[in-house]
Legacy VTK file of the C-alpha trace (Angstrom):
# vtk DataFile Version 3.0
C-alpha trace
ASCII
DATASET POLYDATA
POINTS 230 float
15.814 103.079 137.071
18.938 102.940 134.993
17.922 106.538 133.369
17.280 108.359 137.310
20.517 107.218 138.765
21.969 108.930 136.121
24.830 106.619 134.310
24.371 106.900 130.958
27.643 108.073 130.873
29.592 105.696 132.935
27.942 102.890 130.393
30.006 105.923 127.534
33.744 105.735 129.670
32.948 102.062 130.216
32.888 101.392 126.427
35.506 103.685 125.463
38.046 102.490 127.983
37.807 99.069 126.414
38.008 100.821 123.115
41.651 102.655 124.685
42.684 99.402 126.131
42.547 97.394 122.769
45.244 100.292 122.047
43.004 102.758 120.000
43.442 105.469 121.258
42.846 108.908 119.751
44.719 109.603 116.935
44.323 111.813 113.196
42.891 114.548 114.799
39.483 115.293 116.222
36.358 116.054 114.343
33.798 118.401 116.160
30.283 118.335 115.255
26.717 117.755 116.501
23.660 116.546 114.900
19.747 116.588 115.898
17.844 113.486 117.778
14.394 114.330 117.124
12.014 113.355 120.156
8.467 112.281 120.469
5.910 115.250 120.052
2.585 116.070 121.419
0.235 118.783 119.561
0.490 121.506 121.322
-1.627 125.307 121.013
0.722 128.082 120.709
-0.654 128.993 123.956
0.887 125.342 125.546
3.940 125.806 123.439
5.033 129.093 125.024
4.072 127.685 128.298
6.268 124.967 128.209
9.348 127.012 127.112
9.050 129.312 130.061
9.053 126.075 132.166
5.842 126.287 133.341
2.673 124.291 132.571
-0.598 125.089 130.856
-3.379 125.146 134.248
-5.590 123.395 132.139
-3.398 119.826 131.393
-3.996 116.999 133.983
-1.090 115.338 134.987
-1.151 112.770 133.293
-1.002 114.673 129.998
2.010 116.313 131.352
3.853 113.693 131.360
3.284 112.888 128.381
5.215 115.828 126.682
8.365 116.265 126.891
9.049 119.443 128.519
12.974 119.566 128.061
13.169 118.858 124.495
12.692 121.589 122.410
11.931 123.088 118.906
14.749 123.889 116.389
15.115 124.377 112.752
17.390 122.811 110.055
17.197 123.763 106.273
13.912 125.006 106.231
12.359 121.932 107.948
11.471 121.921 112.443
12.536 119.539 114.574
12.102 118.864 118.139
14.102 116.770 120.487
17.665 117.229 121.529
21.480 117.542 119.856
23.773 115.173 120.209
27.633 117.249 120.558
30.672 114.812 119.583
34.243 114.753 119.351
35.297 111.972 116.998
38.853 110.621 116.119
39.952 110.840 112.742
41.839 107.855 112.079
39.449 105.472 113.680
36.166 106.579 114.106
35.287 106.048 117.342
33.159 108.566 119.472
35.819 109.943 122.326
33.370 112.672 123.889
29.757 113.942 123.912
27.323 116.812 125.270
23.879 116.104 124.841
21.605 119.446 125.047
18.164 120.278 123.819
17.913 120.998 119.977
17.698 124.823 119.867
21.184 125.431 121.240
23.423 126.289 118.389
26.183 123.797 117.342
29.387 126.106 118.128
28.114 126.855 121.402
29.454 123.535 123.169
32.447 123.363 121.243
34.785 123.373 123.621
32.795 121.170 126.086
33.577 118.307 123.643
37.214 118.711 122.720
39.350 115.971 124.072
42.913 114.591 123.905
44.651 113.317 120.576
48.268 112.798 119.408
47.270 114.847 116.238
47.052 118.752 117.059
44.181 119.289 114.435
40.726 120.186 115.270
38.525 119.915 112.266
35.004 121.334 112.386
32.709 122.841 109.447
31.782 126.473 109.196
28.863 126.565 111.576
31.625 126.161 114.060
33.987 129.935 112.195
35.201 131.922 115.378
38.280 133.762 114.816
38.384 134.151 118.624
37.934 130.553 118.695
41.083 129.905 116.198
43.295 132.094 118.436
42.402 130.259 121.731
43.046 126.991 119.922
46.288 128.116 118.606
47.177 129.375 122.474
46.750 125.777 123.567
48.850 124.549 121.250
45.954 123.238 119.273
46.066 123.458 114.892
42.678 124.423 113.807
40.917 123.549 110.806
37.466 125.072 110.361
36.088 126.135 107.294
36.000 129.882 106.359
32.266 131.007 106.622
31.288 134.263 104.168
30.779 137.488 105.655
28.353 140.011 104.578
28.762 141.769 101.196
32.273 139.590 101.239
32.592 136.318 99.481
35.532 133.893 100.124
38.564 134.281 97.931
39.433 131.102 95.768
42.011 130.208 98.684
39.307 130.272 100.977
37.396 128.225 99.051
40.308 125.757 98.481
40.701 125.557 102.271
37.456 124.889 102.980
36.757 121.830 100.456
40.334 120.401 101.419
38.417 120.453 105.111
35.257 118.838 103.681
37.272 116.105 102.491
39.059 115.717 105.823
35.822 116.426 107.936
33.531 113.544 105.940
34.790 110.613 107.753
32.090 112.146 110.795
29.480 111.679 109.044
30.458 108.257 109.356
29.420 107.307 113.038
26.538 109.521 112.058
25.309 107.259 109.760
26.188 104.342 111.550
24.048 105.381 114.768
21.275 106.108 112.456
21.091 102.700 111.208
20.639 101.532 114.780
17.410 101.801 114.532
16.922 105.443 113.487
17.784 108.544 115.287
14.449 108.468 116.792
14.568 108.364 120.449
10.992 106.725 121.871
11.479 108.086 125.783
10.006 111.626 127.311
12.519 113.451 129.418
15.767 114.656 129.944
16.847 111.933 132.136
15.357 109.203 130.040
16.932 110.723 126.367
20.439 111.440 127.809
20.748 107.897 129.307
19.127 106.609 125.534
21.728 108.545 123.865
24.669 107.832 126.191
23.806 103.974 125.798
23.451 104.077 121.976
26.420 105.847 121.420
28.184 103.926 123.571
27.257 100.472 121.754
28.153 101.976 118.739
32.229 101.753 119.903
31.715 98.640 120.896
30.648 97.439 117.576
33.262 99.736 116.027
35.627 97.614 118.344
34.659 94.348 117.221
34.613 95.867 113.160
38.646 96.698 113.863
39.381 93.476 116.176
37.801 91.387 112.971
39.765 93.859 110.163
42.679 93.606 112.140
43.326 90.805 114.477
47.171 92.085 114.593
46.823 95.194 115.688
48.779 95.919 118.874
48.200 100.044 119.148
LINES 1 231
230 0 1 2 3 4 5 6 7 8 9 10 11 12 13 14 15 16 17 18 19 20 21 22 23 24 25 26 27 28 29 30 31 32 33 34 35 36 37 38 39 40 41 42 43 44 45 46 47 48 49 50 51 52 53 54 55 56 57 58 59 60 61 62 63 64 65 66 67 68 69 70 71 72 73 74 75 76 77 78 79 80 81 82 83 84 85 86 87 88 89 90 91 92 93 94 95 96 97 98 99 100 101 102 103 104 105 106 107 108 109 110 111 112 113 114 115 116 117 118 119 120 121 122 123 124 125 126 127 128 129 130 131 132 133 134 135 136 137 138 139 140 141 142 143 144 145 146 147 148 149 150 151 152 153 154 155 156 157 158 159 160 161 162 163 164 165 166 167 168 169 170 171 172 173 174 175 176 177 178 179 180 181 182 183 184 185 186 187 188 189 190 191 192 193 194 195 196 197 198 199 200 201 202 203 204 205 206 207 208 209 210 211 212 213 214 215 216 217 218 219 220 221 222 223 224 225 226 227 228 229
């Protein structure tokens, strides 16, 4: 009931206006990137497959097979290995770690491409993101709205980066590591693994994890620092 009237994300603001309140607010800079939540699968002919990506369904399925596949998750592969589910798109803050904005999508849509559906406010100017994220359109629009960014260099073809380049872009791994941090931290809560079929159903699983995550992230600083006043 919770996942058809749709407010996943009003359980997200909830969180993170507590989070704002307590006088956290975004600061450091904010670190762009997205990462894969992996859904449950059915086997599927090649036949069903290709149905199912052109939205429609195989004739011969009951429908009670139907629903049990999830028809708007969808296949997507990372360093050699497949995947199918959805991708979680974040903005995270880089002096305290807390989520401040997500997109949730279906795996095969590439990581840059809802970029700027996740950038938020933050004191700090910076926008840090890895190369899978290397626009120089991107960098100029940035830099029109005032915005500093800091994306690693990606290689172009039959042109390697110069040692500057290189320099740049581990000085940005350094910075961009601490979002691997919430990353890890949602992962622990029980895996990645979402155990519900459908797009309603996964974005209100993703919204709620994510937003439980800054609320243990809250209590972790309220413990670490019972002084803090923002």
């Amino acid at each position: 009931l919770l996942a058809a009237a749709d407010v996943g994300d009003a359980f997200f603001e909830a969180a993170l206006r507590q989070v704002e309140q307590a006088g956290y607010i975004a600061r450091g800079g904010q670190m762009i990137d997205a990462s894969i939540v992996p859904a449950p699968t059915s086997r599927l002919k090649q036949s069903e497959r290709k149905a199912f990506e052109n939205n429609e369904e195989p004739e011969i399925w009951s429908e009670a097979k139907v629903r049990q596949h999830d028809r708007d998750a969808r296949w997507t592969k990372k360093n050699g290995k497949s995947y199918f589910g959805y991708k979680l798109h974040t903005n995270v803050d880089h002096r305290y770690k807390f989520v401040r904005k997500i997109k949730i999508t279906s795996a095969e849509q590439g990581d840059s491409t809802h970029f700027d559906d996740v950038l938020s406010h933050n004191t700090n100017k910076e926008v840090i993101a890895d190369r899978g994220y290397a626009k120089e359109e991107r960098e100029t629009e940035l830099k029109t709205r005032g915005l500093t960014p800091r994306i690693q260099r990606k290689a172009k073809r039959n042109k390697a980066l110069s040692e500057c380049q290189k320099r740049r872009n581990h000085s940005i791994a350094k910075k961009r590591a601490r979002v691997e941090h919430p990353f890890a931290a949602l992962e622990e809560m029980g895996g990645w693994f979402i155990r519900v079929i459908g797009e309603k159903r996964a974005h209100f699983a993703i919204y709620l994890k994510v937003a439980i995550y800054n609320l243990r992230r809250l209590c972790f600083m309220k413990r670490q620092y019972p002084d803090f006043i923002g």
